[in-house]
C-alpha positions, 0 to 999 in steps of 0.5 A, spaced: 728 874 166 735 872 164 739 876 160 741 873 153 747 873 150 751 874 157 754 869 162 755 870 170 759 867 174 755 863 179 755 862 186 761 861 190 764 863 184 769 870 183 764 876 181 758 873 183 756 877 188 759 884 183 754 881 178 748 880 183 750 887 186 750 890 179 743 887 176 739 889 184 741 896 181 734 896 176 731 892 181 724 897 182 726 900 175 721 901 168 726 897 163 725 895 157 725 887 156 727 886 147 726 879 145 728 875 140 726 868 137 729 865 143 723 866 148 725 862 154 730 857 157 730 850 159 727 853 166 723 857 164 725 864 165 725 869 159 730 870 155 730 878 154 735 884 153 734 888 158 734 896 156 734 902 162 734 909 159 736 907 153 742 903 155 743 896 154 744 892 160 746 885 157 752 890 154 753 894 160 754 888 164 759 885 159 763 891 159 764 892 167 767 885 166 762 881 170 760 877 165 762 873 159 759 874 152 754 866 152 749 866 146 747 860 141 744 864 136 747 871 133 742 877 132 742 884 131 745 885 138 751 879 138 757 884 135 755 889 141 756 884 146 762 881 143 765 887 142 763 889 149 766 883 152 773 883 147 773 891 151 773 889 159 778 883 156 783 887 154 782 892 160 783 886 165 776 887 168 771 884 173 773 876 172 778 878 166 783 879 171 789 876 170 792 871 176 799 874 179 801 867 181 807 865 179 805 860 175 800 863 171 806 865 166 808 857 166 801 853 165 801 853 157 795 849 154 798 844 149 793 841 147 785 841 147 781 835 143 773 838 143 771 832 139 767 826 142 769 821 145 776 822 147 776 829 150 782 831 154 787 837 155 794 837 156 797 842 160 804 844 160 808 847 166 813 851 161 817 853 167 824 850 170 821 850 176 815 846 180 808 849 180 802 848 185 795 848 181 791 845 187 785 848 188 786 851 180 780 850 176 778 849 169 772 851 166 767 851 159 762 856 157 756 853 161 758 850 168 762 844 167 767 846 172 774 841 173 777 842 180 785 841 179 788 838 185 795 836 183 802 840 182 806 839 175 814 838 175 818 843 171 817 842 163 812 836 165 806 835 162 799 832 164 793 829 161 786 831 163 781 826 160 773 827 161 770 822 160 763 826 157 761 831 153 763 838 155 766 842 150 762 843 144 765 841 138 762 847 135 766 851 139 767 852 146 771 857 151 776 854 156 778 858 162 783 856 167 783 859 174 787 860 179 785 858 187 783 865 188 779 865 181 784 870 177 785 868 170 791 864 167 788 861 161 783 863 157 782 859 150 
């Protein structure tokens, strides 16, 4: 089964290993499994919202900050779940939490350009020194993941060309995170 309308962070990555501990929890549980018109995905899992005690799982693990709200379709349950997301966000929660580097506060998104062809970023370092982004990296709502391995100059900007579709031009999120997988952007 694979949780609508919630996104986890996947091997390797910061809060994978917290997501996984906290869904083994309702491992041997009777849950209630909810579906909707989205029956199964691509691998063909189930798409369900999972229910334990009349708690929403889908919602509880967005509001531990564990997960990112991920859905193509709205339902009755789309605002809970925005609304639980919104709430660890604000709280600096799980893979919310926001980087102490340095240069977090000088990295600025100047510019994303989502339509196809020709996508890219502009990201500025806003501050009156160097910063070191290697081994930063630049994620979508799906899995298209950009490692950075480059330093910016202060007040220098730099042009990240992708040469497929990644972001949705209907609307996508980016995250760019430091090296230790703390947020520094979220747009």
């Amino acid at each position: 089964v694979r949780l609508l309308g919630i996104n986890t962070p996947e091997k390797n990555e910061q809060g994978f290993n917290e997501a996984s501990s906290f869904l083994k929890k309702y491992e041997g549980k009777e849950v209630i499994l909810i579906s909707t018109n989205e029956d199964k995905d691509k691998y063909g899992r189930l798409l369900r919202y999972v229910f334990y005690n009349n708690n929403l799982v889908n919602e509880e693990i967005l509001s531990s900050g564990l997960a990112h709200f991920y859905s193509y379709t709205n339902d009755e349950y789309t605002e809970e779940l925005r609304q639980a997301e919104e709430q660890a966000r604000l709280k600096d929660l799980g893979i919310w939490e926001k980087s102490n580097n340095i240069c977090a506060k000088c990295i600025l998104l100047k510019e994303l350009n989502e339509k196809d062809p020709g996508e890219f970023i502009i990201l500025l370092n806003s501050c009156s020194f160097s910063c070191n982004l290697n081994n930063w990296f630049i994620k979508d709502d799906a899995s298209n993941k950009r490692k950075l391995n480059f330093s910016l100059s202060s007040f220098e900007t730099i042009k990240l060309d992708y040469a497929g579709r990644v972001w949705n031009d209907a609307g996508d999120t980016l995250y760019l995170r430091d090296s230790f997988g703390k947020l520094v952007i979220f747009y």
